[in-house]
N, C-alpha and C positions, 0 to 999 in steps of 0.2 A: 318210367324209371323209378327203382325202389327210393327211402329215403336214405338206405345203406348205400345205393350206388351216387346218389349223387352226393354222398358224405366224403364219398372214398375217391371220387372224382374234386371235391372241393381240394381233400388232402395234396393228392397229387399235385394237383394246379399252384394249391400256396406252396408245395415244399419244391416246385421247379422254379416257381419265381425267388426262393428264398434262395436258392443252389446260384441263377443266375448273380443274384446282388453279392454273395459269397462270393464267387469268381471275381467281379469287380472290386471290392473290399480288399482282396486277397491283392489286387493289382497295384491300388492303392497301396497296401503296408509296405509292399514289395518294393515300391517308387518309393514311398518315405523309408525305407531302409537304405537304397541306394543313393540317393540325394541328400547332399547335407545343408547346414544351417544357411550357406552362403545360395545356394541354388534355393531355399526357400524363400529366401531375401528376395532373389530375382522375380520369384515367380509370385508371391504378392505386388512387387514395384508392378509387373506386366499387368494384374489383373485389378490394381485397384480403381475402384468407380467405373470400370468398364463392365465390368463379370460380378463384382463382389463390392461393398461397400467398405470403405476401409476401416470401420469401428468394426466391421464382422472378420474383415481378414486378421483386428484386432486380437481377436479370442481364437482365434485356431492355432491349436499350439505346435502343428507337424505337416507338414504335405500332403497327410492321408488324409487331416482335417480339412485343408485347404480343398482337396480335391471329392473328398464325399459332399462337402458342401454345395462344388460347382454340381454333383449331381445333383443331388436334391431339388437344387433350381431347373432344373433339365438342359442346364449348356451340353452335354454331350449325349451327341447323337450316337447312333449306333455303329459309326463309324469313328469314335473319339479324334474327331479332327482336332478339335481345338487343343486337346490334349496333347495329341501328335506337334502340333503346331509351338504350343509352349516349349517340350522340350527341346525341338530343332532353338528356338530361341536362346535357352539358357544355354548353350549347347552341350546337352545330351544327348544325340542323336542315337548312340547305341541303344539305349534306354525303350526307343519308337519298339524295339521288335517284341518286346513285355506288350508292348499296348497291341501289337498286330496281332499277337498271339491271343489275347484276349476278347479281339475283333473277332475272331478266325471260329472262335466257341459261341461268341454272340450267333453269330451267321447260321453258326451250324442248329443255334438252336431255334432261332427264328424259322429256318426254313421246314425243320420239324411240327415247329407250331404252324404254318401254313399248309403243309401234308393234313395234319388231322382237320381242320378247316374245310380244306377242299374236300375230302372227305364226308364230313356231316352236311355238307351244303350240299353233294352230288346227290349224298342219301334224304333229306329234306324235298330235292326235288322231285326223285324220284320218287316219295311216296305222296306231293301234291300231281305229279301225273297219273298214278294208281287213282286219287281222289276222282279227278277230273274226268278220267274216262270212265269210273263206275257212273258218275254222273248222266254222263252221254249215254251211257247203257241203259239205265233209268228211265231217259226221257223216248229213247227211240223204241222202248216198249210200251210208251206212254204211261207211265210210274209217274209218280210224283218221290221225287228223293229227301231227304232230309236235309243232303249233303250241299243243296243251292240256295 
């Protein structure tokens, strides 16, 4: 592969993981728009010393903070349960379907990145079976091959 192709393969790759954390961010602002001062109250009380330390939930000054945070640590799985989980608690419930929605693009994009995956890996094997049977060819001519 050129050093142009795998530049233009690198781009792609950082600007879909940039797009995914954009998505989450954007989910984030979105909950701290809709959540006010008293539901961020709760949701420090829920999370201190358990998730977060509370000299750190100290310095987060909005929900987005509070919640970019828990990622960075990786509390939420791909499935934002604990997320889901928080706001059933504060009760926001309506709020869970911003998070489903944003599952629903994870998913879809995870399953994309395992398509190309199975892909390169079909094609990898298929050309260590090419290897393998020149090999065999090789030897059944009595050749001596490079390739063993």
């Amino acid at each position: 592969m050129s050093d142009k192709a795998v530049a233009a393969q690198n781009v792609t790759s950082s600007s879909k993981r940039a797009s995914t954390l954009n998505r989450r961010k954007k989910l984030y602002d979105d909950l701290n728009n809709k959540l006010g001062r008293e539901e961020e109250d709760k949701l420090k009380h829920l999370l201190g010393d358990n998730q977060l330390e509370k000299r750190e939930l100290e310095d987060l000054k909005n929900v987005a903070g509070i919640l970019n945070k828990l990622d960075e640590k990786g509390e939420f799985d791909d499935s934002f349960q604990l997320l889901k989980d928080l706001l059933l608690q504060i009760q926001r419930k309506p709020l869970i379907k911003l998070v489903e929605q944003c599952e629903k693009t994870w998913q879809v994009h995870q399953v994309h990145k395992m398509n190309r995956l199975t892909a390169k890996t079909s094609c990898h094997i298929h050309r260590l079976f090419l290897i393998r049977s020149t090999c065999s060819d090789y030897r059944s001519y009595g050749m001596q091959s490079h390739f063993t």
